[in-house]
C-alpha positions as YAML, in Angstrom:
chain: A
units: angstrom
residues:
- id: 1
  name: UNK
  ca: [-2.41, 27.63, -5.19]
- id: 2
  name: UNK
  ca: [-5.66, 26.68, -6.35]
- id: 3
  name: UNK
  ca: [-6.98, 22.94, -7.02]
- id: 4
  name: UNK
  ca: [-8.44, 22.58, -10.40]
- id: 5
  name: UNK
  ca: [-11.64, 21.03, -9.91]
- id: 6
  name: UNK
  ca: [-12.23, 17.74, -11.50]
- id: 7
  name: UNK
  ca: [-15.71, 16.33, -12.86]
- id: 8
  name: UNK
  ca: [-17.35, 13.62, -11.05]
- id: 9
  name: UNK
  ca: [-15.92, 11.20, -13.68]
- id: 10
  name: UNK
  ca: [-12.67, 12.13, -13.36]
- id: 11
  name: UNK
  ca: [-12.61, 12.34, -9.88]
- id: 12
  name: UNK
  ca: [-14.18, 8.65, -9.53]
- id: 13
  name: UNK
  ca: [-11.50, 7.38, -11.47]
- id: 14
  name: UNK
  ca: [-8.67, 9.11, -9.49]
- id: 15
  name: UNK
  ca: [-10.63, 7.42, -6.05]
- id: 16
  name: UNK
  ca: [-9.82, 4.08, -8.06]
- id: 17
  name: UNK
  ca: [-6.39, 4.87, -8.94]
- id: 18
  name: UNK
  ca: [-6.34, 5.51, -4.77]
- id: 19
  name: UNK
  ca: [-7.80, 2.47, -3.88]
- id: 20
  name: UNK
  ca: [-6.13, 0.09, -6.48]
- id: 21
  name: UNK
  ca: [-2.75, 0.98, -5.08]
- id: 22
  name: UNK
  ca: [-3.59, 1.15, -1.23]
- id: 23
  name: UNK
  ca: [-2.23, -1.34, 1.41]
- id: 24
  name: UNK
  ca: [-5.05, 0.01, 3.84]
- id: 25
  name: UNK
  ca: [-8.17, 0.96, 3.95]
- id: 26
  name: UNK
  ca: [-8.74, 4.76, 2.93]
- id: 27
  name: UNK
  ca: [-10.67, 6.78, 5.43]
- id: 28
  name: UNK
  ca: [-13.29, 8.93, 3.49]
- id: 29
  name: UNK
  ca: [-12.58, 11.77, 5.02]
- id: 30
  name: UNK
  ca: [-9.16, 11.72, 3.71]
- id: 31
  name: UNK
  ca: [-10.55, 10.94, -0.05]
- id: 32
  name: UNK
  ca: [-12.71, 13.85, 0.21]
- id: 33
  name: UNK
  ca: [-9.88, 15.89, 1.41]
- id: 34
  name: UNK
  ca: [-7.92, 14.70, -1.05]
- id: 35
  name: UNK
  ca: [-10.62, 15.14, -3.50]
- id: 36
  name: UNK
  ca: [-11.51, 18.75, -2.61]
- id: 37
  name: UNK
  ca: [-15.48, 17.46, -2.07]
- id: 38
  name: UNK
  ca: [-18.00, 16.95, 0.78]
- id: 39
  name: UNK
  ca: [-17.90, 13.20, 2.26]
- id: 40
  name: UNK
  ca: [-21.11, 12.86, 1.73]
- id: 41
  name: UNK
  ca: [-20.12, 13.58, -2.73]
- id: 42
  name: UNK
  ca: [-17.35, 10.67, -1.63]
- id: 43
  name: UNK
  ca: [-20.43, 8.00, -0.76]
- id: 44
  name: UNK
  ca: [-22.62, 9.24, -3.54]
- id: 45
  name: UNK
  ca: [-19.35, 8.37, -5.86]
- id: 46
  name: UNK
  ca: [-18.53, 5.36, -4.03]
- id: 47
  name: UNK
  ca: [-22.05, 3.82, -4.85]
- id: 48
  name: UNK
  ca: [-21.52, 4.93, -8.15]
- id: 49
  name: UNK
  ca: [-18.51, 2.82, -8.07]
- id: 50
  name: UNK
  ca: [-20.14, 0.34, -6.83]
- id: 51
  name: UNK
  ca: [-23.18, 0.13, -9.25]
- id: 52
  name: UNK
  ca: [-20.34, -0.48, -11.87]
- id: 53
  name: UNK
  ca: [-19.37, -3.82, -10.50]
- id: 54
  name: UNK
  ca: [-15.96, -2.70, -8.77]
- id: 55
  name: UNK
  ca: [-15.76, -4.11, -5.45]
- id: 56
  name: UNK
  ca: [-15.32, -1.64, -3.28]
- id: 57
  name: UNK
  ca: [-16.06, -2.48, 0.76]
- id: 58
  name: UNK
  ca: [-16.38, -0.40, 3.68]
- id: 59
  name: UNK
  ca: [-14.99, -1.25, 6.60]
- id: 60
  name: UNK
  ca: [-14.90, 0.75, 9.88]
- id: 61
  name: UNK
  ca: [-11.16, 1.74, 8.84]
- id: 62
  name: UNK
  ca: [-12.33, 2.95, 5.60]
- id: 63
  name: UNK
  ca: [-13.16, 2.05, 2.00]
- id: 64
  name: UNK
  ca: [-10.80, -0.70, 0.23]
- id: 65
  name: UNK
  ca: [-10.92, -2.44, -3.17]
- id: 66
  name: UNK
  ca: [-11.13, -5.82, -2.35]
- id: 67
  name: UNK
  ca: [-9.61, -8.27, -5.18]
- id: 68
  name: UNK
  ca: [-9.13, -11.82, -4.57]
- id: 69
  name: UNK
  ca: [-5.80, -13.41, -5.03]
- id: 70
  name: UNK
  ca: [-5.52, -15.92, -8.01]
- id: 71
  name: UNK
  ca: [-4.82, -18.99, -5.03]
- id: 72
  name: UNK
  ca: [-6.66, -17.59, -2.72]
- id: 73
  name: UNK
  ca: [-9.50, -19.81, -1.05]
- id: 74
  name: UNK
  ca: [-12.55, -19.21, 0.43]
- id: 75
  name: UNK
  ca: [-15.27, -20.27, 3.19]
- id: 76
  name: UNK
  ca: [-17.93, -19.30, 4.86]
- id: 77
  name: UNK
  ca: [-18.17, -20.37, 8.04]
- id: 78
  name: UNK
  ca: [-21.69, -20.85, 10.17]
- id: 79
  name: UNK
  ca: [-20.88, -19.70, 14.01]
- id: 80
  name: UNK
  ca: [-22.26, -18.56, 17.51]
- id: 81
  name: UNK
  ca: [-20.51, -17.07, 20.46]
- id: 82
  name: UNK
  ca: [-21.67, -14.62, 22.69]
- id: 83
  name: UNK
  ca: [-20.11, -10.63, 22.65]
- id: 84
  name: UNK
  ca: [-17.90, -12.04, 25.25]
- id: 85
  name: UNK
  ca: [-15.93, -14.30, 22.92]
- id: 86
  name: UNK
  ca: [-15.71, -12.00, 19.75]
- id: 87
  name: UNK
  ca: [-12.27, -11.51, 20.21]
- id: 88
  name: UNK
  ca: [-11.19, -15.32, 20.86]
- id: 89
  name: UNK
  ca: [-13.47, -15.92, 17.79]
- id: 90
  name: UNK
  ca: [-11.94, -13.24, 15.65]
- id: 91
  name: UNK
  ca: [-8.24, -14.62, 17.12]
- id: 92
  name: UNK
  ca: [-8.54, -18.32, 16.66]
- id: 93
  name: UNK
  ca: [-9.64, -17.55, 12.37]
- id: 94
  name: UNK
  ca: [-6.17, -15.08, 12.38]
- id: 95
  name: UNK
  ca: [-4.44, -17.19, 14.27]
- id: 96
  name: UNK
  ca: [-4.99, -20.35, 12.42]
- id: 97
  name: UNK
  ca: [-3.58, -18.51, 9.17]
- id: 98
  name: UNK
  ca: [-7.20, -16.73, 7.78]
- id: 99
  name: UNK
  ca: [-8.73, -13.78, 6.80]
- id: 100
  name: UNK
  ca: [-12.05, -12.37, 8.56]
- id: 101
  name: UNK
  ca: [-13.73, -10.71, 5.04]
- id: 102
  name: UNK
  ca: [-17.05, -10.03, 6.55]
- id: 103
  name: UNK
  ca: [-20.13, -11.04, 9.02]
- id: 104
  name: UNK
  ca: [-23.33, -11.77, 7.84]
- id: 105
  name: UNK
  ca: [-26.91, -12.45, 10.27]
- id: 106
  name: UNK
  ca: [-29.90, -13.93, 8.85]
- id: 107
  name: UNK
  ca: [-32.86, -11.34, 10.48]
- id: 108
  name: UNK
  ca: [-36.18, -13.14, 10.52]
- id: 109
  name: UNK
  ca: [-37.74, -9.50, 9.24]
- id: 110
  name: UNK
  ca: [-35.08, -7.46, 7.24]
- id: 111
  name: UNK
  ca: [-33.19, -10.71, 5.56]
- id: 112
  name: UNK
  ca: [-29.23, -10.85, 4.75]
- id: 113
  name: UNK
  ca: [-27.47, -7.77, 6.72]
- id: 114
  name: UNK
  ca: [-23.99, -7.67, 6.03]
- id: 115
  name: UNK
  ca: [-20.94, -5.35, 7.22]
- id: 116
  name: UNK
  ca: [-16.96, -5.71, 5.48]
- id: 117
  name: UNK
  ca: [-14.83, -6.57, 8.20]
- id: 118
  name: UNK
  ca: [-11.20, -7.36, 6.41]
- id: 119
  name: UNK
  ca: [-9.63, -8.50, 9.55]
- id: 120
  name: UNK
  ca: [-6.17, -10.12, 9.00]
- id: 121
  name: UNK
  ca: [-4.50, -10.14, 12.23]
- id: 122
  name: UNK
  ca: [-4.43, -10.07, 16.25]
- id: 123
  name: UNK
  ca: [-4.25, -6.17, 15.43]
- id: 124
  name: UNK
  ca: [-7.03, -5.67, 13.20]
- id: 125
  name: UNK
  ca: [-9.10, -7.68, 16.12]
- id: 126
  name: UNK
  ca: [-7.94, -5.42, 18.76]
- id: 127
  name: UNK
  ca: [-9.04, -2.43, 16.57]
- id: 128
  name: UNK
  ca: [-12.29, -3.47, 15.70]
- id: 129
  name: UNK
  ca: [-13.15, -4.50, 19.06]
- id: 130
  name: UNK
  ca: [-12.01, -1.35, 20.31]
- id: 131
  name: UNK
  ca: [-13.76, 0.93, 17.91]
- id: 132
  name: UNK
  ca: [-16.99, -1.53, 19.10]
- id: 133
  name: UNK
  ca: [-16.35, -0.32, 22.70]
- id: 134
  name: UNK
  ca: [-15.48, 3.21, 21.33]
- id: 135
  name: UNK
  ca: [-18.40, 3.98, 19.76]
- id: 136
  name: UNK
  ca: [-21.18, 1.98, 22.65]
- id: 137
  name: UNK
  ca: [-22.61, 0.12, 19.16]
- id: 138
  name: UNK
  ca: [-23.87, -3.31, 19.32]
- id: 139
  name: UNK
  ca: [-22.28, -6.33, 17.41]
- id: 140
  name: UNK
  ca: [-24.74, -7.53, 14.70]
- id: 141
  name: UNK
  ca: [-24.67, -11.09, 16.26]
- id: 142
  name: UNK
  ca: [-26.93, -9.17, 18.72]
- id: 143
  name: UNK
  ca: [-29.81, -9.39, 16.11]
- id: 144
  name: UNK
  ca: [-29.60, -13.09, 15.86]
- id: 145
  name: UNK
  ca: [-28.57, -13.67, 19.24]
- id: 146
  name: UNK
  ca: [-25.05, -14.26, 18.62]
- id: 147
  name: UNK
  ca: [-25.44, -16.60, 15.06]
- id: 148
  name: UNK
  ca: [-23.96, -15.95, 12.55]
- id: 149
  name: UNK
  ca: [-21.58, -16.42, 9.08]
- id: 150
  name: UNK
  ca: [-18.19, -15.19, 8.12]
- id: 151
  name: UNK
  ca: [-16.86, -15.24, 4.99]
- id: 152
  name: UNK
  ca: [-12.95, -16.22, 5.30]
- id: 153
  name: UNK
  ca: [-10.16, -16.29, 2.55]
- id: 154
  name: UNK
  ca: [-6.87, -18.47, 3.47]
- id: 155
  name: UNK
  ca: [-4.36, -19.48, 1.34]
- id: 156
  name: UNK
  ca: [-5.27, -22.94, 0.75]
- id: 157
  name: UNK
  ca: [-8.06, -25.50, 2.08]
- id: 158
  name: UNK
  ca: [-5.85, -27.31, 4.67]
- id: 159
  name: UNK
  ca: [-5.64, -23.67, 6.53]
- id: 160
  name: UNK
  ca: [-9.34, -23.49, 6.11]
- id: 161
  name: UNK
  ca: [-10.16, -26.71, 7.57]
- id: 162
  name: UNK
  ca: [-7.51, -25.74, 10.11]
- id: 163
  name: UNK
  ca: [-9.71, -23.16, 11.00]
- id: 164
  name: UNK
  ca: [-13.01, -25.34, 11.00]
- id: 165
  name: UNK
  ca: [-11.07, -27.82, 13.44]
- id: 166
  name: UNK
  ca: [-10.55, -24.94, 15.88]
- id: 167
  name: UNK
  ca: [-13.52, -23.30, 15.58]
- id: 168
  name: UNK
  ca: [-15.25, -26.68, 16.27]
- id: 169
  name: UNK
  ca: [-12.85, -27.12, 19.02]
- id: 170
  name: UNK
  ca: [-14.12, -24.03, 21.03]
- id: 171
  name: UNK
  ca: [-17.63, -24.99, 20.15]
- id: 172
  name: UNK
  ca: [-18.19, -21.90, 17.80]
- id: 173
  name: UNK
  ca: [-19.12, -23.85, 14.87]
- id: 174
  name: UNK
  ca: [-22.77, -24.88, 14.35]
- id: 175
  name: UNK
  ca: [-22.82, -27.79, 11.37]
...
């Protein structure tokens, strides 16, 4: 049986549908199976997407809308560990009852350079730290010699000064 093809409007609004109603991040391959189109038509509609204010992120799992909870808090915290302690880093935020939304490096020449993360547990660590290894890539910390921001969500502010406390604690924080 043949798959009637949809327009590019109607398809971006059936990648929303997708993505408002998944648990997970969506692999673009899949969307663009799903979709009967090239990944690379799933990236042009993404930005698309994007360019219309919805708040779509990437991660290294796949593409997610991202939507705040109504009582969910937020912090970004300024830190520097070497590669060697991403993990403990990445552990002690989880642990303490956080969310890992993104990194963000301050590059003397290029600016703000940001990547999605959406880490929210001991095995979302584990898998990004293993697709790291995976794929031989370099941490962006590398850029700024291991400095850095993250931008973490928690349920309320005691969890996120819960986090601060530890992070200070293993002398990750820079005030």
């Amino acid at each position: 049986m043949m798959k009637l093809q949809m327009d590019g409007e109607q398809r971006r609004a059936q990648m929303l549908r997708l993505l408002q109603t998944a648990k997970e991040p969506i692999p673009g391959a899949r969307l663009a199976k799903e979709m009967g189109v090239s990944r690379q038509v799933i990236v042009q509609d993404i930005a698309l997407l994007r360019a219309v204010d919805k708040n779509i992120l990437s991660t290294n799992k796949g593409y997610i809308l991202f939507h705040s909870e109504p009582d969910e808090h937020t912090r970004s915290f300024h830190v520097h560990h070497t590669n060697a302690q991403i993990t403990d880093e990445l552990q002690t935020i989880v642990d303490c009852g956080g969310s890992v939304k993104d990194v963000t490096v301050e590059h003397p020449i290029y600016g703000q350079i940001s990547a999605d993360l959406i880490i929210r547990s001991r095995v979302d660590v584990a898998n990004f730290v293993a697709q790291v290894e995976k794929y031989r890539t370099k941490p962006l910390t590398e850029l700024t010699d291991g400095e850095h921001f993250h931008t973490v969500t928690a349920d309320d502010e005691r969890t996120l000064d819960r986090i601060e406390d530890a992070l200070a604690e293993k002398g990750y924080l820079i005030r």
